[in-house]
N, C-alpha and C positions, 0 to 999 in steps of 0.2 A: 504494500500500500504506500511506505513512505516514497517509492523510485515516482510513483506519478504525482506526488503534489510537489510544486515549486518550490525551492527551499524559503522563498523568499515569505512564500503562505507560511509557514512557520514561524517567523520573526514576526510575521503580522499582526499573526492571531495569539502568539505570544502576550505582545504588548498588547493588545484588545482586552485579555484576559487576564490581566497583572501577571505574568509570570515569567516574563523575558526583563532580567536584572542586568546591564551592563554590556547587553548584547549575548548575555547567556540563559536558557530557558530553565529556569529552577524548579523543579516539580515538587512540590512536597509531599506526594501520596501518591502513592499507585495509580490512584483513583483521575487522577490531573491529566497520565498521559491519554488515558481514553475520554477525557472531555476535550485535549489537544486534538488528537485524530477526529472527534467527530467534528469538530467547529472546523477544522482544515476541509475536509467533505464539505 
């Protein structure tokens, strides 16, 4: 799944969703990366 979103949709939706800190995406629970993949879909 991650080879077809842009990396760029990652940094996006990071920051959209508070979690991209300094240019780095910080998850604090499991639970974050599968709210990151779906908001990137």
């Amino acid at each position: 799944m991650t080879k077809t979103i842009p990396s760029q949709a990652f940094g996006e939706v990071g920051d959209a969703i508070g979690i991209r800190r300094n240019g780095v995406l910080i998850f604090e629970s499991e639970d974050m990366s599968g709210v990151m993949g779906g908001c990137c879909l």
